[in-house]
C-alpha positions in Angstrom: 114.6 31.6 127.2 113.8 35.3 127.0 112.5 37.8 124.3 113.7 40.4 123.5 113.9 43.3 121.0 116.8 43.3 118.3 116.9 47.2 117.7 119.3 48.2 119.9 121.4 45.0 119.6 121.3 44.7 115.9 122.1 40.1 115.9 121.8 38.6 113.2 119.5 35.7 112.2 120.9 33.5 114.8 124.2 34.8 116.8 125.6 33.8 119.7 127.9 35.9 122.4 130.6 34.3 125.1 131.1 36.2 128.1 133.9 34.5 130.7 133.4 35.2 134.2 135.8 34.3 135.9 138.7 30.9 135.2 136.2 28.7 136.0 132.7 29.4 134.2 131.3 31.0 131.1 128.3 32.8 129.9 126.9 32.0 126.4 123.9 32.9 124.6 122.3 32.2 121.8 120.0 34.7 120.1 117.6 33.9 117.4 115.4 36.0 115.3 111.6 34.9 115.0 112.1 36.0 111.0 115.0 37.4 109.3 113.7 40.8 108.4 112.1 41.1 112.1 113.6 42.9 114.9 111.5 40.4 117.3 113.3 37.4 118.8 114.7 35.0 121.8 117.4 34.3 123.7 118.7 31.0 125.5 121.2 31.8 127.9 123.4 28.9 129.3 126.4 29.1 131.6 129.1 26.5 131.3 130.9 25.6 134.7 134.1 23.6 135.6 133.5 20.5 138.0 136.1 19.4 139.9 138.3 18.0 137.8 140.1 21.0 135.5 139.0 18.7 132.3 135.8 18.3 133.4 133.0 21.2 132.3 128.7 21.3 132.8 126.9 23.0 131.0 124.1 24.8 133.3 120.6 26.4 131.7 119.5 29.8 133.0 116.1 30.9 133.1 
């Protein structure tokens, strides 16, 4: 989880953005405003990997 400030990245309330990196993983996070009319807020950041299998996906936290 990070904060952050919403000036220059104008989210809304709660937004999310998904980044792939690659075939095999994927970046997403989650953004949420502390209160709607604020410009103050945090971030969780995940990345979702495949496993061995192709049908097979984990979903890793980043810090």
């Amino acid at each position: 989880m990070a904060f952050y400030q919403n000036r220059d990245q104008k989210h809304d309330f709660e937004d999310v953005d998904i980044k792939w990196q690659g075939n095999d993983n994927v970046l997403v996070d989650f953004y949420y405003l502390i209160n709607e009319t604020d410009d103050v807020g945090y971030r969780v950041r995940f990345k979702v990997v495949k496993n061995v299998s192709p049908s097979e996906w984990q979903i890793v936290p980043i810090k």
